[in-house]
C-alpha positions in Angstrom: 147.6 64.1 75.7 148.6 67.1 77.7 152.1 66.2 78.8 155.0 69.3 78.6 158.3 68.6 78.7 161.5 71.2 79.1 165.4 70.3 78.0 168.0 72.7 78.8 165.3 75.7 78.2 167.0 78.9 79.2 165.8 83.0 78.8 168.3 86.0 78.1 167.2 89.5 78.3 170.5 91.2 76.7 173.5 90.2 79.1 170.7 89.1 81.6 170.5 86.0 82.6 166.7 85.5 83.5 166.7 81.5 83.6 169.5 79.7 83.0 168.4 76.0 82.4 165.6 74.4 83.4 164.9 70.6 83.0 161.1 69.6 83.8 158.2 66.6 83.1 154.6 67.8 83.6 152.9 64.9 83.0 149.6 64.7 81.3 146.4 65.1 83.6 148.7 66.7 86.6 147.9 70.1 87.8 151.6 71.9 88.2 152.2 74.9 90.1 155.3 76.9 89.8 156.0 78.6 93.0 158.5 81.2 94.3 159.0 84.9 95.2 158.6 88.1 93.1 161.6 87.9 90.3 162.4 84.0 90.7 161.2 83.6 86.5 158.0 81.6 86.9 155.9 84.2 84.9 158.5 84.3 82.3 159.0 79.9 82.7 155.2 80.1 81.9 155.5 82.7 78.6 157.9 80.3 77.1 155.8 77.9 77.4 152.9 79.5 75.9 155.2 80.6 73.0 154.7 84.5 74.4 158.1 85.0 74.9 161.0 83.0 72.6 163.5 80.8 74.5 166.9 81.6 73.7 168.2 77.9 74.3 167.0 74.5 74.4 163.7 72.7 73.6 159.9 72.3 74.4 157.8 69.3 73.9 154.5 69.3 73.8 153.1 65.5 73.7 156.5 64.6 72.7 156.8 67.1 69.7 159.1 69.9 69.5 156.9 72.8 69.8 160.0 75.6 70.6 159.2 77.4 67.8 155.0 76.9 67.5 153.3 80.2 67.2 150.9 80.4 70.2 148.0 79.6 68.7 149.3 76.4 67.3 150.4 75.0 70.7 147.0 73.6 71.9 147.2 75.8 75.0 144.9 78.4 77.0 146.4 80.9 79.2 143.9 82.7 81.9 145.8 86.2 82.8 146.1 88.3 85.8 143.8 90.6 84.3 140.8 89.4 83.1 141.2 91.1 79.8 137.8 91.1 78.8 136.0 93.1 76.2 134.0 95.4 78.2 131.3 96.2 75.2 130.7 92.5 74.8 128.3 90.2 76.7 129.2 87.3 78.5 128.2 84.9 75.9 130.2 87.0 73.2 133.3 86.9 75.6 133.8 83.3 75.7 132.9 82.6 72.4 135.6 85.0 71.2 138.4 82.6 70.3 135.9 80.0 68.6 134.4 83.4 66.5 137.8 84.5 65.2 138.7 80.7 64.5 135.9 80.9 62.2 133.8 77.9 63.7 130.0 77.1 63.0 127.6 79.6 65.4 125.5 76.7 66.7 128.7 74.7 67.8 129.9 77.9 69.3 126.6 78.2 71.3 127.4 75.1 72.3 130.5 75.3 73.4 129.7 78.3 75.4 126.4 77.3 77.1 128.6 74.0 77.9 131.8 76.0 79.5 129.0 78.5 80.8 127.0 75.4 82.6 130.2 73.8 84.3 131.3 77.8 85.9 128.0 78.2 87.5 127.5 81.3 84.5 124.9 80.2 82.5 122.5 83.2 84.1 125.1 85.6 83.4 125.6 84.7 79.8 123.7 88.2 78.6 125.6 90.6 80.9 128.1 93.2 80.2 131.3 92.7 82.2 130.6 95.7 84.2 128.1 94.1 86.1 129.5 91.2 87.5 131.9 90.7 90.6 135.5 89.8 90.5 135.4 86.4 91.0 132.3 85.8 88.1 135.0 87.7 86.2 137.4 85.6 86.7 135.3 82.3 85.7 134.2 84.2 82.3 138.1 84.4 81.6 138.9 80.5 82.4 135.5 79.9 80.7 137.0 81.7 77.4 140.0 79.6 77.6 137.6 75.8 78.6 136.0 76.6 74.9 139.0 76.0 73.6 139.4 72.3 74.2 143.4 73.0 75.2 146.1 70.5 75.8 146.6 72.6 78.9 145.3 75.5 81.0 148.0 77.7 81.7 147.6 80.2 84.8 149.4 83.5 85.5 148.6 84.5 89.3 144.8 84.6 88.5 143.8 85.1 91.7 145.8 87.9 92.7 143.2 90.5 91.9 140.4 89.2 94.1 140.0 90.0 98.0 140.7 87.3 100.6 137.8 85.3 101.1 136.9 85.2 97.2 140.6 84.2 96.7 140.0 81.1 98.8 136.3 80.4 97.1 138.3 80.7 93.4 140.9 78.6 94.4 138.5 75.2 95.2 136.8 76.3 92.4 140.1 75.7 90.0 140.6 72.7 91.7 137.0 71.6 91.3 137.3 72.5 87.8 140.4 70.3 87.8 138.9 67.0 88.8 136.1 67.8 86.1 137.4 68.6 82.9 141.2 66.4 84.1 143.6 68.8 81.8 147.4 69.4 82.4 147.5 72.7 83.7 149.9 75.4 85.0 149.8 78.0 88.0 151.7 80.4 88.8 151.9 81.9 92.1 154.2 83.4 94.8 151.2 81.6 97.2 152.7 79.1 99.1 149.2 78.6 100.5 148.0 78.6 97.0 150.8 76.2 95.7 150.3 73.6 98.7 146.5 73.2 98.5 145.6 73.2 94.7 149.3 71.1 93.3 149.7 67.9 93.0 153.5 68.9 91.5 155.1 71.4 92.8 158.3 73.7 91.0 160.0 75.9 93.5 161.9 78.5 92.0 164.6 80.7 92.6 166.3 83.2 91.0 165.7 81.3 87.3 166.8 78.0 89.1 164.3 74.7 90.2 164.8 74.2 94.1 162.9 71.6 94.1 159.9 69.3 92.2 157.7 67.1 94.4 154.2 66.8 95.8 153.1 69.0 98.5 153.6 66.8 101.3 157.0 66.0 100.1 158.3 69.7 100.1 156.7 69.9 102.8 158.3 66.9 105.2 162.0 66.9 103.2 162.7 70.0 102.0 166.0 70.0 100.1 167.5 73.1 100.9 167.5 75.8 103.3 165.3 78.0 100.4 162.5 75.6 100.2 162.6 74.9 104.2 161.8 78.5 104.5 159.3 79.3 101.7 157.2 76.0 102.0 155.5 76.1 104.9 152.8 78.6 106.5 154.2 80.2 109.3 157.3 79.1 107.7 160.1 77.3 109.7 162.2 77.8 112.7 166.0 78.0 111.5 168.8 78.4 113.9 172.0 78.6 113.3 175.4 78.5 116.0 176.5 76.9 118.4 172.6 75.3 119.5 172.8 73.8 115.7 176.3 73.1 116.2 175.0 70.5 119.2 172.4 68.6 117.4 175.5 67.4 114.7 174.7 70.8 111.8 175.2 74.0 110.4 171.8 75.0 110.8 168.9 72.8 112.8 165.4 73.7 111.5 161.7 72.9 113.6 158.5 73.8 112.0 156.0 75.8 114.4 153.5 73.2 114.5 155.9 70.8 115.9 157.0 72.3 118.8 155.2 71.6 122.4 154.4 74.7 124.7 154.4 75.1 128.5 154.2 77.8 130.7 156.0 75.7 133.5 158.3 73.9 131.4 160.6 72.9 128.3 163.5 72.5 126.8 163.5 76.5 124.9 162.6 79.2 127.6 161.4 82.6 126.4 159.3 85.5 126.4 156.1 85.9 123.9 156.5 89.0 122.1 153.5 88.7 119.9 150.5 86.2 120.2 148.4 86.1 117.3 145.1 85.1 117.7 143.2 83.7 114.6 140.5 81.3 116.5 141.3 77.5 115.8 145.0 78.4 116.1 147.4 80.9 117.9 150.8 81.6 116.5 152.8 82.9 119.2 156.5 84.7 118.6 158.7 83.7 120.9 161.8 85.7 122.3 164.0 83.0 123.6 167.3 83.1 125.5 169.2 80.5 123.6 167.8 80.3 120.4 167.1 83.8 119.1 163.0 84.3 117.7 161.0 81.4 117.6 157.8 80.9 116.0 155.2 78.4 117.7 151.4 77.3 116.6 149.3 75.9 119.4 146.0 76.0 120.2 143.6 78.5 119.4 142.2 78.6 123.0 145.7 78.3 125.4 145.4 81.4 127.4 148.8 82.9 126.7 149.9 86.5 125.9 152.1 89.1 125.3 154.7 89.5 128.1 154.1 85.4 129.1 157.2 83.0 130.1 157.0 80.1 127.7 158.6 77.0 127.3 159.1 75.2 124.1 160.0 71.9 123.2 161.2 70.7 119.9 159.9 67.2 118.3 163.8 66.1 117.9 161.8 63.2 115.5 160.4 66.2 113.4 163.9 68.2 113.4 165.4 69.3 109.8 169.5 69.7 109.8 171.2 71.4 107.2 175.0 72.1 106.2 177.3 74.8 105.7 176.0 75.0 102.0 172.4 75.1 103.4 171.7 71.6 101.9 169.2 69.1 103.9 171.8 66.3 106.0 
């Protein structure tokens, strides 16, 4: 149960074409992540399939049944929003139980439900507070905790993260992932992470202007990206790409080398140039490169090589890890 299938689904806005078709298999137990910049449809991919918005061609199968035209609530999903959307006058306990209330289902199962979904979010001492007096990420829990009561075919995720500082952004994230393993639902995340996208997924969808990129595991993205687009988002610093006549000599259009796979020197290499920024972040240090033949290179070495603004460099490519691309900016 759980799987979420998409035929030839496509979204119009007027004469706007927001996604033009989309074929995809989310297969039950897998946790999805739709990925891509601000404006590349995933939100709206993710509205049609919670029923919030109305496709305006082709088909969604829930389980195997046509569900296109399901109201929401009879879809057997849960979304968790950007904003919590919480009722601020209402307890904890009150908050998740809110669905299972207006569902009209016995008080003692909905205490049990709740203390349940309340036990597995680490809220169970919470369960009497007013949403005013809790942090943003205990927030955030009491909003995937209202959709766990439901018992959904699949959690569906709109950038829930986005609202929280850095470090609680990384704490919420292994906590979705925890939650995950334990409960083993389909679900759904959006985000325009790539960080996000390559350490919770086990599928990724890369998207671009309404259009899949791309469907694979992270790893896979990561080691054979398919296009020029993907080789650029997926990837954190993202990858060298050089184009002219250097690409031109190793037989493409456009060579790519990720920054991790490069060797550095200060005596020397294969790419001589300048550092024009070293950034410093303790286990590693990303160093921009100004080189002579190969425009601005970014390289990742070690957090401790004593290198710095103004230092002659020299890098060297792992040819074994180089990407080539054509004229269309597809992978050779």
């Amino acid at each position: 149960m759980g799987s979420i299938t998409l035929q030839n689904v496509s979204k119009t806005f007027g004469e706007v074409s927001v996604i033009p078709s989309i074929d995809l298999e989310i297969n039950n137990g897998e946790f999805a992540v739709f990925v891509g910049p601000s404006g590349c449809g995933k939100s709206t991919l993710l509205r049609l399939i919670a029923g919030l918005e109305d496709v305006s061609g082709g088909k969604i199968l829930i389980d195997g049944k046509d569900a296109t035209e399901k109201a929401p609530s009879q879809r057997g999903l849960a979304m968790v929003f950007q904003s919590y959307a919480l009722y601020p006058h209402m307890s904890v306990r009150s908050n998740i139980g809110f669905p299972l209330k207006m569902a009209k289902m016995d008080k003692a199962e909905i205490d049990r439900k709740v203390n349940e979904a309340a036990h597995i979010l680490n809220l169970t001492d919470y369960l009497d507070r007013k949403p005013r007096n809790l942090s943003g990420g205990q927030r955030q829990r009491v909003a995937i905790g209202r959709a766990i009561v439901r018992s959904p075919e699949c959690f569906l995720f709109d950038e829930p993260l986005s609202n929280l500082d850095a470090a609680l952004r990384v704490n919420m994230r292994l906590e979705i992932s925890e939650l995950h393993q334990k409960l083993k639902a389909t679900s759904i995340y959006v985000t325009h992470d790539q960080v996000e996208a390559m350490t919770m997924a086990d599928k990724i969808v890369v998207l671009n202007k309404g259009r899949i990129e791309q469907v694979g595991s992270p790893l896979d993205l990561y080691r054979n990206p398919r296009n020029l687009f993907v080789a650029g988002f997926i990837g954190s610093p993202k990858m060298n790409l050089i184009s002219g006549p250097k690409a031109l000599e190793k037989g493409a259009h456009t060579i790519g080398i990720r920054p991790e796979h490069m060797t550095l020197s200060t005596t020397e290499g294969a790419w001589k140039g300048k550092v024009t920024v070293a950034e410093h972040l303790g286990s590693d240090t990303f160093l921009h490169i100004q080189t002579e033949d190969h425009g601005t290179i970014t390289a990742r070495v070690s957090g401790e090589m004593p290198v710095r603004h103004g230092d002659t460099v020299y890098a060297t490519p792992d040819e074994s890890r180089l990407h080539r691309f054509n004229d269309k900016g597809l992978a050779q």
